[in-house]
C-alpha positions as CSV (number, residue, x, y, z in Angstrom):
1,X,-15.8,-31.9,8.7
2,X,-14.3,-33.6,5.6
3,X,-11.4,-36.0,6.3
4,X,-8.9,-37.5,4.3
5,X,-7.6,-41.3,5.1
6,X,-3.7,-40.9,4.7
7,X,-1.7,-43.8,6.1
8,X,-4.7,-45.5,8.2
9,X,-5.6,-42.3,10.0
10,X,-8.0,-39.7,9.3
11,X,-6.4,-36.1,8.2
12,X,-8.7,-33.5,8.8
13,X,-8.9,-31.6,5.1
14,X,-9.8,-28.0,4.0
15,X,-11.5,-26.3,0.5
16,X,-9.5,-23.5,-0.3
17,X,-8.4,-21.0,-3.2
18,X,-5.4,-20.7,-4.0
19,X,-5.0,-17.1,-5.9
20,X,-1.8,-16.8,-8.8
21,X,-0.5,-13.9,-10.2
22,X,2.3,-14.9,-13.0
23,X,4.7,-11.7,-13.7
24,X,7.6,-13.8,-15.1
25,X,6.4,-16.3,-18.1
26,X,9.4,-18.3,-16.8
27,X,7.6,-19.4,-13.8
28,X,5.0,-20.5,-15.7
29,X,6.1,-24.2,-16.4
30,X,7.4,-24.6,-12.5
31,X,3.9,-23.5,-11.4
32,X,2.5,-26.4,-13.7
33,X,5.2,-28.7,-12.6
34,X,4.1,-27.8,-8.9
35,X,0.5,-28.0,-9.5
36,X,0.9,-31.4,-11.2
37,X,2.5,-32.5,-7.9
38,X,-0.5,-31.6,-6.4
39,X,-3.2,-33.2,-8.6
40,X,-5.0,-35.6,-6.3
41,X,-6.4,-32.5,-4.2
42,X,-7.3,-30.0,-7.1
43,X,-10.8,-29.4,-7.7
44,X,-10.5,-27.2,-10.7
45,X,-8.3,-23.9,-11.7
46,X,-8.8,-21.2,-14.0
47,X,-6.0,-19.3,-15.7
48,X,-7.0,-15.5,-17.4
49,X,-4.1,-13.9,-19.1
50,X,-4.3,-10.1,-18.6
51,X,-2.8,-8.6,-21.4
52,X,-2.9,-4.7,-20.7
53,X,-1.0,-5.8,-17.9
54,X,1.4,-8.4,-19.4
55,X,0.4,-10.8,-16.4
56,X,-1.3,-14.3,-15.6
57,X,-4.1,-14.7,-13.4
58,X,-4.8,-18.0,-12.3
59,X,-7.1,-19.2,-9.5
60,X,-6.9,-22.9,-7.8
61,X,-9.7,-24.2,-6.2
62,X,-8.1,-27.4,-4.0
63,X,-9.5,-30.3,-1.1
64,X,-6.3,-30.9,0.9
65,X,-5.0,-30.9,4.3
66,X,-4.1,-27.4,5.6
67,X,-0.1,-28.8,5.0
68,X,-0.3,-29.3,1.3
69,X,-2.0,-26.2,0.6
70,X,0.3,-24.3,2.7
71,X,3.3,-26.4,0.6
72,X,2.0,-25.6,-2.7
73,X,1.3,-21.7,-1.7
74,X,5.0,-21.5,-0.5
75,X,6.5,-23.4,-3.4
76,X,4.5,-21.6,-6.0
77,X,5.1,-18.0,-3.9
78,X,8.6,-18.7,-4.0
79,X,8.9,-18.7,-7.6
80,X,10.9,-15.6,-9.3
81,X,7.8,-12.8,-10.5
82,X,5.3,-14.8,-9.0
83,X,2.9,-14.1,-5.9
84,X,0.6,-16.6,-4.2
85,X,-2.2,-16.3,-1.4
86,X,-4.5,-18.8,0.0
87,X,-8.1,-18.1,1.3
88,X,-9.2,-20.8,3.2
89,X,-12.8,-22.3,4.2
90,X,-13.8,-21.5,7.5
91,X,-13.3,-24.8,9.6
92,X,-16.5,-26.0,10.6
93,X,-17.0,-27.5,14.2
């Protein structure tokens, strides 16, 4: 397991990906404000604008408690003409 040292105790963290699909170019500078927020557990992200769709793909790959990706999902899915899903790492025992 992979922990995290938040506050002198250990904080049991997850690798997950988070997956973005941008509908609303509006969004597009709240889901960078969001993910800035969110720095310290990103491993890397991809973004693939889809043209013959009009849409943004984009693709997080993050190392964070199972709280913070869950708050950055929600804040990002909550976004007008924006959808967001997590798939998480399987926890290991």
């Amino acid at each position: 397991m992979n922990y995290l040292l938040q506050e002198d105790f250990a904080v049991e963290t997850r690798v997950a990906i988070i997956g973005i699909i941008v509908e609303n170019d509006d969004a597009v500078p709240k889901i960078q404000e969001q993910l800035t927020k969110y720095s310290e557990y990103i491993i890397g992200r991809m973004g693939i604008p889809y043209c013959k769709r009009d849409i943004k793909i984009i693709s997080v790959a993050i190392d964070a408690p199972m709280d913070k990706i869950n708050a950055l999902t929600g804040k990002i899915g909550r976004l007008e003409g924006v959808s967001a899903k997590a798939v998480y790492q399987k926890s290991i025992d």
